[in-house]
MARBA-3410 file (N, C-alpha, C, O; in Angstrom, 1 decimal):
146
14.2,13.6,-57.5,12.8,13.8,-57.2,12.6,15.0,-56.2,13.5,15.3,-55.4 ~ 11.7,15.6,-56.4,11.4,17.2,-55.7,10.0,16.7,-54.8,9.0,16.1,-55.3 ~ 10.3,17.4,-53.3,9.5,17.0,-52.4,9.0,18.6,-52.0,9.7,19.5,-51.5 ~ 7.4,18.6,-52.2,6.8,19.8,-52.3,6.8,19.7,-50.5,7.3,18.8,-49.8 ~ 6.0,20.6,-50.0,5.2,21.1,-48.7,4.6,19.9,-48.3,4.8,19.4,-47.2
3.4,19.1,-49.4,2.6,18.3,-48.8,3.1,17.3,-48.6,2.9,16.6,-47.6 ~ 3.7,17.2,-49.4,4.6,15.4,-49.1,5.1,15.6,-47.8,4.7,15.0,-46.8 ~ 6.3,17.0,-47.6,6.7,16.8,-46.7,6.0,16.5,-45.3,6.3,15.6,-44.4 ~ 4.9,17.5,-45.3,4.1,17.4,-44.3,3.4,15.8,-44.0,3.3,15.5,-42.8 ~ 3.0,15.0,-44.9,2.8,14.1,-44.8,3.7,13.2,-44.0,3.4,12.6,-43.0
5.0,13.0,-44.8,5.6,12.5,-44.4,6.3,12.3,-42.4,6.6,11.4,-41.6 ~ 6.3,14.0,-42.5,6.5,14.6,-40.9,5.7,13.8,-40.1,6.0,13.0,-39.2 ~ 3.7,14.1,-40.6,3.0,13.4,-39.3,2.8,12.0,-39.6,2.0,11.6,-38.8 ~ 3.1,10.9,-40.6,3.9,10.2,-40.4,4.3,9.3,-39.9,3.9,8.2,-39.7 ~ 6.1,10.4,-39.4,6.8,9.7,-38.6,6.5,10.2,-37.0,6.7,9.6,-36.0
6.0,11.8,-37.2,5.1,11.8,-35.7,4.3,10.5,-34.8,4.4,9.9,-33.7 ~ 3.5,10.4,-35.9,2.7,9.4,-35.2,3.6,8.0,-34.9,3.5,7.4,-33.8 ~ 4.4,7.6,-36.0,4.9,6.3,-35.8,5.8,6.4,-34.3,6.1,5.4,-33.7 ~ 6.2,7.6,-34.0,6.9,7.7,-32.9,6.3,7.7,-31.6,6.7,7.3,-30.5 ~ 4.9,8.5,-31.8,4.3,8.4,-30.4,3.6,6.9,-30.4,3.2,6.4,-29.3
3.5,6.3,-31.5,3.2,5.0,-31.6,4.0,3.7,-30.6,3.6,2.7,-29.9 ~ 5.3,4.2,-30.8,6.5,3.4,-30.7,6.5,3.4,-28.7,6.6,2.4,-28.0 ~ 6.5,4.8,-28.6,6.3,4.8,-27.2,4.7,4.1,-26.2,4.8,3.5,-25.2 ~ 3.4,4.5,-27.0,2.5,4.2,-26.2,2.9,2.4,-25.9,2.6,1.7,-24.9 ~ 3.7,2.0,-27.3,3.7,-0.1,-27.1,4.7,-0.4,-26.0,4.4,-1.1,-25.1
5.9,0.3,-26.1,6.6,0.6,-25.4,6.0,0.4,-23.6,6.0,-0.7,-22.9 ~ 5.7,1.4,-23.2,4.7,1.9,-22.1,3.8,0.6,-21.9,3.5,0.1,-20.8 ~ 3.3,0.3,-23.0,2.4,-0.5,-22.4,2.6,-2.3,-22.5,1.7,-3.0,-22.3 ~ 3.8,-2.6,-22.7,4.3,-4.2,-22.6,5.2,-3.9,-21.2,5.2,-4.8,-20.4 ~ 5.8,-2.6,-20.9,7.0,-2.7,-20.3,6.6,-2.8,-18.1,7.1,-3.4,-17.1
4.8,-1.5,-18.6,4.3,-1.3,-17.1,3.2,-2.2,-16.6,2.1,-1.6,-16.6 ~ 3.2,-3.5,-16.1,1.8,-3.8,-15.6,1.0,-2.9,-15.2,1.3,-2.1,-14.4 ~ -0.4,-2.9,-16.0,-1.4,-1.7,-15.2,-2.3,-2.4,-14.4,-3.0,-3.3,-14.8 ~ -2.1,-2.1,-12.9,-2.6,-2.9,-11.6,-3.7,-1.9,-11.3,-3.5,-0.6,-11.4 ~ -4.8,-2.3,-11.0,-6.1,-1.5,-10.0,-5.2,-1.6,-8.5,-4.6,-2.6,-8.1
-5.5,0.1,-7.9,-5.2,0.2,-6.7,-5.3,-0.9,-5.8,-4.3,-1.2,-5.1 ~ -6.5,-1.8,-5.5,-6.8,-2.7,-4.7,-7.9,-3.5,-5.5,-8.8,-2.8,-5.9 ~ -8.0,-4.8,-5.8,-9.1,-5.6,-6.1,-10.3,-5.0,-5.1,-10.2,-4.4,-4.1 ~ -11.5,-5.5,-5.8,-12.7,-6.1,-4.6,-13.1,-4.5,-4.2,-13.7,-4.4,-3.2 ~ -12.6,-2.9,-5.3,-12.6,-2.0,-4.7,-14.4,-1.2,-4.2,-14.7,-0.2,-3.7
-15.2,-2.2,-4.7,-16.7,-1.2,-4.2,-16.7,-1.7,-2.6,-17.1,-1.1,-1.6 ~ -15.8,-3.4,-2.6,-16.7,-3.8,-1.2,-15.5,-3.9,-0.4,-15.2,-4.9,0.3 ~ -14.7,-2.6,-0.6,-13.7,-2.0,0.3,-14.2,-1.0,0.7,-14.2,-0.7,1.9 ~ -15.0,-0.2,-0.2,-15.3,1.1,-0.2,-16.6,0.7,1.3,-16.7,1.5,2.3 ~ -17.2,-0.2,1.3,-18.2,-0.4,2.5,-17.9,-0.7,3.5,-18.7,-1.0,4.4
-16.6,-0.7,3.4,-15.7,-1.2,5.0,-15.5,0.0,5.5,-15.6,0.1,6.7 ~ -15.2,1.2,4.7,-14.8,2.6,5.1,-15.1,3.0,5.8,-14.1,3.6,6.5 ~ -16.5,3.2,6.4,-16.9,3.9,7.7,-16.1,3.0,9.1,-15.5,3.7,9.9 ~ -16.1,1.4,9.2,-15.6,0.6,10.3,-14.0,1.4,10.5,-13.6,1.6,11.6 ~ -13.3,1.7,9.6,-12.0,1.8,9.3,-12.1,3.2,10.1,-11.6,3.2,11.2
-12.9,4.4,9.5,-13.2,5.6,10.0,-13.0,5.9,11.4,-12.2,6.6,11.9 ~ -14.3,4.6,12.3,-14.5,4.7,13.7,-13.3,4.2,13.8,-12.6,5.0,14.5 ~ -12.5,2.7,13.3,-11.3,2.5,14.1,-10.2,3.6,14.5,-9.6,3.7,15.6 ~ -10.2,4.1,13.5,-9.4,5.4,13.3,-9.5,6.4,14.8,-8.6,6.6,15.7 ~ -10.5,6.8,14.7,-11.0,7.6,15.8,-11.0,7.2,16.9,-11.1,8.0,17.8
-11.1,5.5,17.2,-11.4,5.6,18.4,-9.4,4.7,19.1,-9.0,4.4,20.2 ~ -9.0,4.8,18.0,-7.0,4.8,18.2,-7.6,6.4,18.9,-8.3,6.3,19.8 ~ -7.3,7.6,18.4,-7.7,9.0,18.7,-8.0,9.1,20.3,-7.3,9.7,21.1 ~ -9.1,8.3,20.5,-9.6,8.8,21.6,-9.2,7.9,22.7,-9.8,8.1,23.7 ~ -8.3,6.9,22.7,-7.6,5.9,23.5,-6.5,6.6,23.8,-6.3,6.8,25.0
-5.6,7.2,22.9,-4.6,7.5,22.8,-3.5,6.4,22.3,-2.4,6.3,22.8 ~ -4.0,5.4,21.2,-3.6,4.3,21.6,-2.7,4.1,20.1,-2.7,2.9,19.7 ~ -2.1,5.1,19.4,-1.2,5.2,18.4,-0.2,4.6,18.3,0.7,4.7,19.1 ~ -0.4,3.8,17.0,1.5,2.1,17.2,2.4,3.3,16.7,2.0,4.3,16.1 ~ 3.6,2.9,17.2,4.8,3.7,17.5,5.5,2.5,16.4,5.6,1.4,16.8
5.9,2.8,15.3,6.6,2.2,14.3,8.4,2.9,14.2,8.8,4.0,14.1 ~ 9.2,1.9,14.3,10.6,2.1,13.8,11.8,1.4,12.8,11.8,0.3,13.3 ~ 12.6,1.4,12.0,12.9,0.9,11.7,13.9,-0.1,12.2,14.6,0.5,13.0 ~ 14.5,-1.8,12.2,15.3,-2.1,13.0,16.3,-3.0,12.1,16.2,-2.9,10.8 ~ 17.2,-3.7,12.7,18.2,-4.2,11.8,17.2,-5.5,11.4,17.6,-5.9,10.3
16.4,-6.2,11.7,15.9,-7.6,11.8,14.5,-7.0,11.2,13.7,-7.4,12.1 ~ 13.8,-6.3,10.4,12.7,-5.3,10.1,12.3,-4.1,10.6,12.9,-3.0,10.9 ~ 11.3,-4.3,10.6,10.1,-3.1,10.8,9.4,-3.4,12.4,8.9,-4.5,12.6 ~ 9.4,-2.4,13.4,9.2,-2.6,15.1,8.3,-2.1,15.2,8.5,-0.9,15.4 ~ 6.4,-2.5,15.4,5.8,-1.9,15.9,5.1,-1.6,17.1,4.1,-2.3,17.2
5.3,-1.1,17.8,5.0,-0.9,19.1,4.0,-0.4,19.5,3.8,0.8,19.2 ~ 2.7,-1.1,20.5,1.2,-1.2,20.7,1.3,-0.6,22.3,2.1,-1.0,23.1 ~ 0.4,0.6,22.5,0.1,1.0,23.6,0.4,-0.2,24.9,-0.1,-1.4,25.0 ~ 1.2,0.4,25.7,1.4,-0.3,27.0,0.0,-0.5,28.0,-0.3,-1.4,28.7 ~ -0.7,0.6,27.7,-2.0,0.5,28.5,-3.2,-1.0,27.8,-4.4,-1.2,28.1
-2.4,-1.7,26.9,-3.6,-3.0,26.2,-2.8,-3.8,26.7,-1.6,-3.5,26.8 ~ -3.3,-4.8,27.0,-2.9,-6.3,27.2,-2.2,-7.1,25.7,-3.0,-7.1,24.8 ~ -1.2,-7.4,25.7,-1.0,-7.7,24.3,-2.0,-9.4,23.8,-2.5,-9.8,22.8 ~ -1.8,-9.6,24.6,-2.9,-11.4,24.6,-4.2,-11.0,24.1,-4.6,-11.5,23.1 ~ -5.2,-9.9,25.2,-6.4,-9.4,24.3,-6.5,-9.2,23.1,-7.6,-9.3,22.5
-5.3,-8.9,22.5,-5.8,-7.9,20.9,-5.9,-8.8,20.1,-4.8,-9.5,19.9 ~ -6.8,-9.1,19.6,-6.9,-9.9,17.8,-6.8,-8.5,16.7,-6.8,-7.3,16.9 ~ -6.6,-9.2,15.5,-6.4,-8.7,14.7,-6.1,-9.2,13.5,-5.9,-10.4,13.2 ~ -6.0,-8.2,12.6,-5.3,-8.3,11.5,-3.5,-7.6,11.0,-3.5,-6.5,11.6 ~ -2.6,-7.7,10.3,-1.5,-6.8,10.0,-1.8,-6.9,8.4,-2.2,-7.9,7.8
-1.6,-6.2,8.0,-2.0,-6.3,6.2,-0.6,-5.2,5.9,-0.3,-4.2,6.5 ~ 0.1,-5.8,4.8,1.5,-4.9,4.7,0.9,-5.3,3.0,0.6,-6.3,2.4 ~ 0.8,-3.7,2.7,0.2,-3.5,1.3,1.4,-2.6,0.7,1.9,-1.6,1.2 ~ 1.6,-3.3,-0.9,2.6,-2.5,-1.7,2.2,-2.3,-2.9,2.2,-3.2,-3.7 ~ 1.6,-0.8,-3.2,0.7,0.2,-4.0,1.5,-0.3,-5.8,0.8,-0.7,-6.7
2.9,-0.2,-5.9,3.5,-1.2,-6.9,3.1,-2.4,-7.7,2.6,-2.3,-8.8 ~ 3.5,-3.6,-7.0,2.7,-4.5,-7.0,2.4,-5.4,-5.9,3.0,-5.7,-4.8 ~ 0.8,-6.2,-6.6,0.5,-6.5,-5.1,1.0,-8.1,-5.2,0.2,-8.9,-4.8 ~ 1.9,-8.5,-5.6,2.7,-9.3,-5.5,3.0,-9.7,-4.2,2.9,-10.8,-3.6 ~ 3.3,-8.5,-3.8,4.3,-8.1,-2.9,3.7,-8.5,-1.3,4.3,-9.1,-0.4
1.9,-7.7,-1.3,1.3,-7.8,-0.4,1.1,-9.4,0.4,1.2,-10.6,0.0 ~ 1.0,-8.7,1.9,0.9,-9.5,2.8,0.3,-9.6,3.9,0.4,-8.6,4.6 ~ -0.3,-10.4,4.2,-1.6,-10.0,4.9,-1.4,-11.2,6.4,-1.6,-12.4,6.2 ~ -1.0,-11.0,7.8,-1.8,-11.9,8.9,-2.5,-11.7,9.8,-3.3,-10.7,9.8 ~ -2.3,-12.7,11.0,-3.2,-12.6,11.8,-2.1,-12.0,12.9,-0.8,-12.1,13.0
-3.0,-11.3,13.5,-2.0,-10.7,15.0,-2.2,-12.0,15.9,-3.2,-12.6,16.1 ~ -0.9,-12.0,16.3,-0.4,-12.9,17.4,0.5,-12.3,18.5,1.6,-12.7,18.3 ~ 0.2,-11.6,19.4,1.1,-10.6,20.1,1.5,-11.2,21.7,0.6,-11.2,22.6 ~ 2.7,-11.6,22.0,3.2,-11.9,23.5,3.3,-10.5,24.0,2.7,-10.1,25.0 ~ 4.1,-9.5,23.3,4.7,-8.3,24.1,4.0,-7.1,23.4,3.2,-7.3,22.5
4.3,-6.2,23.7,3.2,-5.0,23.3,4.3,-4.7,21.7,4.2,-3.6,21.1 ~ 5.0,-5.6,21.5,6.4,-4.8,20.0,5.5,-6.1,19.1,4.7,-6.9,19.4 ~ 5.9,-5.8,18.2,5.5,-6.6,16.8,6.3,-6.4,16.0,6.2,-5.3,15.5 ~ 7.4,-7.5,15.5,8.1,-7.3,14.4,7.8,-8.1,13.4,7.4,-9.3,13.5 ~ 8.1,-6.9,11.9,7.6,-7.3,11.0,9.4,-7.7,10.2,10.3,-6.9,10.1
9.4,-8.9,9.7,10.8,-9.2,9.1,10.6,-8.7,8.2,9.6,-8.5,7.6 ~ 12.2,-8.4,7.8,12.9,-7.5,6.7,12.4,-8.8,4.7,12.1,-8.6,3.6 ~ 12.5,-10.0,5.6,11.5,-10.3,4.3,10.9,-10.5,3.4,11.1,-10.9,2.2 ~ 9.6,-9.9,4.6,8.4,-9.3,3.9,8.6,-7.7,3.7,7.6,-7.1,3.9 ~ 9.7,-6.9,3.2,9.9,-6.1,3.2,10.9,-5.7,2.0,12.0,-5.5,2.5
11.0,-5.6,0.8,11.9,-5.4,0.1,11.5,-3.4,0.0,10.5,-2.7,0.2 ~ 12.9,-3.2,-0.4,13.1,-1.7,-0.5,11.8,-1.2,-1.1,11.0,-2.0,-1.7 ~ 11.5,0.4,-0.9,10.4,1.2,-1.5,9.3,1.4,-0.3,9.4,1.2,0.9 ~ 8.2,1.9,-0.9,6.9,2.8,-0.2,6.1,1.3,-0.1,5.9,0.5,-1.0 ~ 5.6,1.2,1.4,5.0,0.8,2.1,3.7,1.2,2.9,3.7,2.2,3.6
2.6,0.4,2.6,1.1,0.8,3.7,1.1,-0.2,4.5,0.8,-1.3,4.2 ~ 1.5,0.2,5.7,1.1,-1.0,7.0,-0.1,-0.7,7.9,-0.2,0.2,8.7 ~ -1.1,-2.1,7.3,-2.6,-2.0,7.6,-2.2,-2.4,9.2,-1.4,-3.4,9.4 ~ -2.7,-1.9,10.2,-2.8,-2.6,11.2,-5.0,-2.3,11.8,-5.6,-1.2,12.0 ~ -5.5,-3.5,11.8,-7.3,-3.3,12.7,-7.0,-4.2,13.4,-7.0,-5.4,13.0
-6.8,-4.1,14.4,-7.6,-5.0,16.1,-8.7,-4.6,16.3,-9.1,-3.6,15.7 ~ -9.4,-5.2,17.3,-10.1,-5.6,18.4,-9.7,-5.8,19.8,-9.3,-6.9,20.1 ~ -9.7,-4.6,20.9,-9.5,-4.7,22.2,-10.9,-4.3,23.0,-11.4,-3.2,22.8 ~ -11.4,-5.3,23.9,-12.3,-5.2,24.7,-13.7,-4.7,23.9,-14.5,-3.8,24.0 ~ -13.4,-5.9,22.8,-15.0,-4.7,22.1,-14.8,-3.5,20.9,-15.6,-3.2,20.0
-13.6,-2.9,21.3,-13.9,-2.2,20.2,-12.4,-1.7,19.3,-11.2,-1.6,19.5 ~ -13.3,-1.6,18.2,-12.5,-1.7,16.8,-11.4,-0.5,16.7,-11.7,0.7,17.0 ~ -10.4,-0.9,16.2,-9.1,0.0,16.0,-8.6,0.2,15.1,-8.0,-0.8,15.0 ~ -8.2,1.1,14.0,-7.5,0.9,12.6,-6.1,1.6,13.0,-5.9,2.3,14.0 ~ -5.3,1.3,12.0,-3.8,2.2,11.9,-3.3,2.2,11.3,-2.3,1.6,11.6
-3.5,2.8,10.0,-2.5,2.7,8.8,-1.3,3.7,8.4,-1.3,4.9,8.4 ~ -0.7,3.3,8.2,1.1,4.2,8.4,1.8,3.7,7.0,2.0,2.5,6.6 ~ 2.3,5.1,6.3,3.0,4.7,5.3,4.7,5.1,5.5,5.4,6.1,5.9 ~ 4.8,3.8,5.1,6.8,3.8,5.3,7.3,3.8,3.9,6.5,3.8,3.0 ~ 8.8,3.9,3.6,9.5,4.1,3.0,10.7,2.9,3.7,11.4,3.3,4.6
10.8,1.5,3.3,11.4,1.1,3.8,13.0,0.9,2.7,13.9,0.2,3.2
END
Protein backbone atom coordinates (compact mmCIF):
# COMPACT_ATOMS: atom_id res chain seq x y z
CA UNK A 1 0.00 0.00 0.00
CA UNK A 2 1.32 3.58 -1.07
CA UNK A 3 1.04 6.33 1.53
CA UNK A 4 0.44 9.78 -0.31
CA UNK A 5 1.35 13.32 1.61
CA UNK A 6 -2.06 13.41 3.22
CA UNK A 7 -2.23 10.30 4.90
CA UNK A 8 1.12 10.95 5.96
CA UNK A 9 0.32 14.18 7.29
CA UNK A 10 -2.50 12.89 9.00
CA UNK A 11 -1.03 10.35 10.38
CA UNK A 12 2.12 12.73 11.82
CA UNK A 13 -0.54 15.15 13.67
CA UNK A 14 -2.00 12.18 14.95
CA UNK A 15 0.69 10.90 16.76
CA UNK A 16 1.64 14.73 17.52
CA UNK A 17 -1.26 15.07 19.37
CA UNK A 18 -1.39 11.65 21.02
CA UNK A 19 2.06 12.61 22.38
CA UNK A 20 1.37 15.93 23.79
CA UNK A 21 -1.67 14.16 24.97
CA UNK A 22 0.38 11.53 26.76
CA UNK A 23 2.27 14.20 28.54
CA UNK A 24 -0.49 16.78 29.60
CA UNK A 25 -2.11 13.16 31.71
CA UNK A 26 1.05 12.53 32.68
CA UNK A 27 1.56 16.16 34.30
CA UNK A 28 -1.48 16.14 35.47
CA UNK A 29 -2.04 12.67 37.79
CA UNK A 30 1.72 12.92 38.70
CA UNK A 31 1.64 17.11 40.15
CA UNK A 32 -0.89 18.09 42.84
CA UNK A 33 -2.15 21.59 41.66
CA UNK A 34 -2.28 23.51 45.17
CA UNK A 35 -3.52 27.33 45.34
CA UNK A 36 -0.64 29.41 46.86
CA UNK A 37 -2.66 29.79 50.18
CA UNK A 38 -6.43 28.98 50.90
CA UNK A 39 -8.81 31.78 52.26
CA UNK A 40 -6.69 33.94 49.54
CA UNK A 41 -9.14 37.33 49.31
CA UNK A 42 -9.29 37.32 53.25
CA UNK A 43 -5.46 37.19 53.35
CA UNK A 44 -5.31 39.78 50.91
CA UNK A 45 -7.26 42.18 53.79
CA UNK A 46 -4.80 41.36 56.33
CA UNK A 47 -2.08 42.95 53.97
CA UNK A 48 -1.98 46.43 55.14
CA UNK A 49 -1.66 45.00 59.24
CA UNK A 50 1.36 42.83 57.87
CA UNK A 51 2.61 46.09 55.92
CA UNK A 52 2.61 48.33 59.24
CA UNK A 53 4.09 45.24 61.13
CA UNK A 54 6.77 45.23 58.69
CA UNK A 55 7.65 48.74 59.20
CA UNK A 56 7.25 49.18 62.42
CA UNK A 57 10.21 45.77 62.90
CA UNK A 58 12.01 48.86 60.54
CA UNK A 59 11.62 51.45 62.84
CA UNK A 60 12.37 49.45 66.28
CA UNK A 61 15.20 48.05 64.82
CA UNK A 62 13.86 45.07 65.96
CA UNK A 63 14.85 42.41 63.04
CA UNK A 64 14.87 38.24 64.16
CA UNK A 65 18.28 37.15 63.46
CA UNK A 66 17.64 33.49 62.04
CA UNK A 67 20.43 30.57 61.86
CA UNK A 68 20.68 27.39 61.15
CA UNK A 69 21.54 24.75 64.17
CA UNK A 70 22.20 21.10 64.66
CA UNK A 71 18.66 20.63 66.73
CA UNK A 72 16.78 23.15 63.81
CA UNK A 73 16.21 26.46 62.94
CA UNK A 74 17.41 29.47 65.83
CA UNK A 75 15.51 32.52 65.93
CA UNK A 76 16.74 35.17 67.66
CA UNK A 77 14.26 38.28 68.95
CA UNK A 78 15.78 41.73 69.78
CA UNK A 79 17.47 41.90 73.24
CA UNK A 80 15.81 45.28 73.71
CA UNK A 81 11.88 43.14 74.18
CA UNK A 82 11.15 41.36 77.09
CA UNK A 83 10.78 37.85 75.85
CA UNK A 84 7.44 37.15 78.30
CA UNK A 85 5.74 40.35 76.72
CA UNK A 86 5.59 39.16 73.19
CA UNK A 87 2.50 37.15 72.07
CA UNK A 88 2.28 35.98 68.92
CA UNK A 89 2.08 33.79 66.28
CA UNK A 90 5.14 31.47 64.20
CA UNK A 91 3.53 30.15 60.95
CA UNK A 92 6.29 27.94 59.06
CA UNK A 93 4.65 27.84 55.53
CA UNK A 94 5.83 25.36 52.63
CA UNK A 95 4.89 26.93 49.10
CA UNK A 96 5.11 22.92 47.85
CA UNK A 97 2.76 21.47 49.88
CA UNK A 98 0.82 22.73 52.53
CA UNK A 99 0.93 19.51 54.11
CA UNK A 100 3.78 20.42 55.47
CA UNK A 101 2.60 23.81 57.00
CA UNK A 102 2.70 24.75 60.59
CA UNK A 103 1.35 27.15 62.42
CA UNK A 104 1.84 28.16 66.69
CA UNK A 105 1.57 30.17 69.29
CA UNK A 106 4.77 32.11 70.57
CA UNK A 107 5.77 30.99 73.92
CA UNK A 108 9.15 32.74 74.50
CA UNK A 109 11.41 32.37 78.03
CA UNK A 110 14.63 33.74 76.30
CA UNK A 111 14.88 36.14 73.49
CA UNK A 112 16.09 32.55 70.95
CA UNK A 113 13.25 30.48 69.62
CA UNK A 114 13.93 27.14 68.32
CA UNK A 115 12.18 25.78 65.71
CA UNK A 116 12.89 21.64 65.52
CA UNK A 117 14.42 20.12 62.69
CA UNK A 118 10.95 18.14 62.59
CA UNK A 119 8.95 20.58 61.53
CA UNK A 120 11.51 21.04 59.01
CA UNK A 121 12.15 18.54 56.20
CA UNK A 122 14.75 19.58 53.50
CA UNK A 123 13.72 22.53 50.73
CA UNK A 124 12.45 26.34 50.61
CA UNK A 125 10.87 27.55 53.59
CA UNK A 126 8.53 30.89 54.68
CA UNK A 127 8.89 31.57 58.37
CA UNK A 128 5.85 33.69 59.30
CA UNK A 129 6.77 35.32 62.47
CA UNK A 130 3.63 38.55 63.93
CA UNK A 131 3.85 39.55 67.59
CA UNK A 132 2.54 41.98 69.67
CA UNK A 133 4.96 44.02 72.02
CA UNK A 134 3.52 46.80 74.14
CA UNK A 135 0.72 47.48 71.73
CA UNK A 136 2.10 47.29 68.68
CA UNK A 137 2.15 44.95 65.83
CA UNK A 138 5.25 43.27 64.19
CA UNK A 139 5.55 41.08 61.09
CA UNK A 140 8.74 39.07 59.84
CA UNK A 141 8.72 36.92 57.21
CA UNK A 142 12.13 35.21 56.04
CA UNK A 143 12.63 32.71 53.40
CA UNK A 144 15.05 29.81 54.15
CA UNK A 145 16.36 26.97 52.25
CA UNK A 146 16.50 24.47 54.86
Amino acid sequence: MKINWGTGLVIGLGLFIAFIMYFVIRISLEHESELVTENYYEKELVFQKQIDGAANVKKAHAELKGKRQEEGYELTFPENMEPSAIEGTLTLYRPSNKKLDHQEKLSLKSDKLLIPKDYLVSGRWDIIVAWTYEGKDYYHKQKINY
